[in-house]
C-alpha positions in Angstrom: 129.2 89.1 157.7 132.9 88.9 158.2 132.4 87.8 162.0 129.8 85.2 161.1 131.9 83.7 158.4 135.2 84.0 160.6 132.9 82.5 163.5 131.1 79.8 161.5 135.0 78.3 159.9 136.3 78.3 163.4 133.1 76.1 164.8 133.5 73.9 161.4 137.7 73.3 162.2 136.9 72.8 166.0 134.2 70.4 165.5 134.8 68.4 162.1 138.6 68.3 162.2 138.6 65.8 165.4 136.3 64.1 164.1 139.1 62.9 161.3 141.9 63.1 163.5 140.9 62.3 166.7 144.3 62.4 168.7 144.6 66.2 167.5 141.4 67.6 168.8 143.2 70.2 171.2 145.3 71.2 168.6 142.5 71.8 166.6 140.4 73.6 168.9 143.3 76.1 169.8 143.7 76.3 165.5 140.0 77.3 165.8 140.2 80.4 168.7 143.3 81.7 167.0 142.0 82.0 163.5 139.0 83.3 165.0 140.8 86.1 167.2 142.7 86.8 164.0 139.6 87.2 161.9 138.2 90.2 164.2 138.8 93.4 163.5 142.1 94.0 164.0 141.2 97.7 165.6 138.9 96.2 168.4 141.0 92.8 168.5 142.7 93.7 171.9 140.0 94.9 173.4 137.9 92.0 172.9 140.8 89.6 173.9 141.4 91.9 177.2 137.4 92.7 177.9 137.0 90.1 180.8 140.2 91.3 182.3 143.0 88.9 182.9 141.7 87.1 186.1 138.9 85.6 184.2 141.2 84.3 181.8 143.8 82.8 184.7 141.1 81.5 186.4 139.7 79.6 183.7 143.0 77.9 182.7 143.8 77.1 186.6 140.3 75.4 186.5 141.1 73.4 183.7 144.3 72.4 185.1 142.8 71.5 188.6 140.5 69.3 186.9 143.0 67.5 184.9 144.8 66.9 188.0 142.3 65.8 190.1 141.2 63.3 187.5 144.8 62.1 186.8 145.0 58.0 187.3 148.6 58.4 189.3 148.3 62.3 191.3 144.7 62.7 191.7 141.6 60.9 192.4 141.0 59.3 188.4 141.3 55.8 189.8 139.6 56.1 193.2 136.4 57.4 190.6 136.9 54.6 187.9 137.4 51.9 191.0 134.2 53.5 192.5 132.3 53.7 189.0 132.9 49.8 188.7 132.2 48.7 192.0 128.4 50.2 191.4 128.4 48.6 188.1 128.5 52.2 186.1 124.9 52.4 187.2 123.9 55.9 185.8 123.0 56.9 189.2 127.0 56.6 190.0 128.4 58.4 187.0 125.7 61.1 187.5 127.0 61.8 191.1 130.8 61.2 190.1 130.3 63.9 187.4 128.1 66.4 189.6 130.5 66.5 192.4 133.7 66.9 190.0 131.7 69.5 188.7 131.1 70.7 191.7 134.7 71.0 192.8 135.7 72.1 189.1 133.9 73.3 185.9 131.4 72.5 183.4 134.2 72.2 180.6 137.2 70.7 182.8 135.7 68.4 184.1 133.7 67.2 181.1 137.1 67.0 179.2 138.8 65.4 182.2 136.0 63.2 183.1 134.9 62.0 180.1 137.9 58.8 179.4 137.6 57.9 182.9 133.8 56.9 182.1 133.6 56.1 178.3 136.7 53.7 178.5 134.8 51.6 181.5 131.2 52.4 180.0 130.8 53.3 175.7 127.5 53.3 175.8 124.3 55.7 175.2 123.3 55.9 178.9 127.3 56.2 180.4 127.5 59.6 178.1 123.9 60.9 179.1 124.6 60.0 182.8 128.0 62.1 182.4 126.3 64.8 180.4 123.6 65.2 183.1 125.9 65.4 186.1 127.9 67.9 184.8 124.8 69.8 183.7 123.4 69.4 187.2 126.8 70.5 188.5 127.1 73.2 186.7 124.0 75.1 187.9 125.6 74.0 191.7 128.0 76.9 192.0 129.0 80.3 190.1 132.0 78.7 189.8 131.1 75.5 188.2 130.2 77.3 185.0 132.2 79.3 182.8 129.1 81.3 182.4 128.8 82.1 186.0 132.3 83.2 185.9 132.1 85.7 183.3 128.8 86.7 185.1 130.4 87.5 188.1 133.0 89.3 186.8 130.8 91.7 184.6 128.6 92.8 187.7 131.6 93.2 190.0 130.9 97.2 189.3 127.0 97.2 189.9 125.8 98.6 192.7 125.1 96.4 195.6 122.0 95.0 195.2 122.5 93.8 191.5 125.6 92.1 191.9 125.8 88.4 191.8 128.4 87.2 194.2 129.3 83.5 195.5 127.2 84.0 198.2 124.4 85.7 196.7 124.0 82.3 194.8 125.3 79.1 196.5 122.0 77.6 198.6 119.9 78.8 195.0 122.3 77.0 193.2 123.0 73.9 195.1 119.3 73.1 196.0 118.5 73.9 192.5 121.2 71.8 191.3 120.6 68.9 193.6 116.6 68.7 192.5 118.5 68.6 188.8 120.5 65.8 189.6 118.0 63.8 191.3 115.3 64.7 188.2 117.8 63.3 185.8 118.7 59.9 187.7 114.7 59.5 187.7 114.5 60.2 184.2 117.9 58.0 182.7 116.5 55.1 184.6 113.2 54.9 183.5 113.9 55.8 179.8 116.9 53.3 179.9 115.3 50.3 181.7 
């Protein structure tokens, strides 16, 4: 009961605090994970911190930080996406391929977080944030990589025998022929639903 109520106040601080305060949403989300790291039990708290292994961890936050750089209007390619979002009039085909192939070269998460003002400043609308949405979903079935999820996956089978492992590899034409009939489903789908 103690992790579900320690669980259940972080989710309510990460998700109703920005909603108030807006301009403080990262601090509130980092507010959240620490009072919810806190709240386990102190005896296992290391080893739940530490069970991933540090690598998992580094390359997370270097995914996050590529992501934010690549989408950056003056060092990275945040204008060439917003000039190219325009020129095809933020048709959802457009911000559905912008966000699958950020994805692609990113992460779910990053690039949702650094892809998400490019499009909403240009296009606040309804079909601009399920366009997004679906790229990045699309994306993030591309590559073990473009998931957090795939991430953590592949680290916890790094130790099972050969066969059972699930490696880049292993998973890329899967993914990216999986991923590409996604992307190509959800274009179909946003266009006729939003004619």
């Amino acid at each position: 009961m103690r992790l579900v109520r320690v669980g259940l106040l972080g989710l309510v601080i990460a998700i109703i605090g920005p909603l108030f305060f807006l301009k403080y949403e990262l601090a509130f989300s980092a507010f959240a994970i620490i009072l919810s790291v806190l709240g386990y039990y102190s005896e296992h708290r290391s080893e739940a911190l530490l069970a991933l292994g540090i690598e998992t961890y580094a390359t997370l936050a270097s995914i996050f930080v590529l992501a934010q750089v690549l989408a950056h209007s003056s060092i990275g390619i945040g204008n060439s996406i917003q000039h190219w979002l325009l020129q095809s009039g933020m048709s959802v085909w457009a911000i559905a391929v912008a966000s699958y192939v950020g994805t692609l070269l990113t992460e779910a998460a990053s690039w949702a977080s650094a892809a998400t003002p490019i499009v909403h400043s240009q296009a606040p609308t309804h079909l601009a944030a399920w366009a997004l949405g679906s790229g990045i979903f699309a994306g993030s079935s591309s590559l073990v990589t473009a998931a957090s999820a795939g991430i953590i996956l592949v680290q916890e089978t790094k130790n099972n025998p050969e066969g059972s492992k699930i490696t880049f590899g292993s998973y890329v034409i899967f993914g990216l022929l999986f991923s590409l009939f996604m992307l190509g489903y959800y274009i179909v789908v946003l266009s006729l639903l939003f004619r």
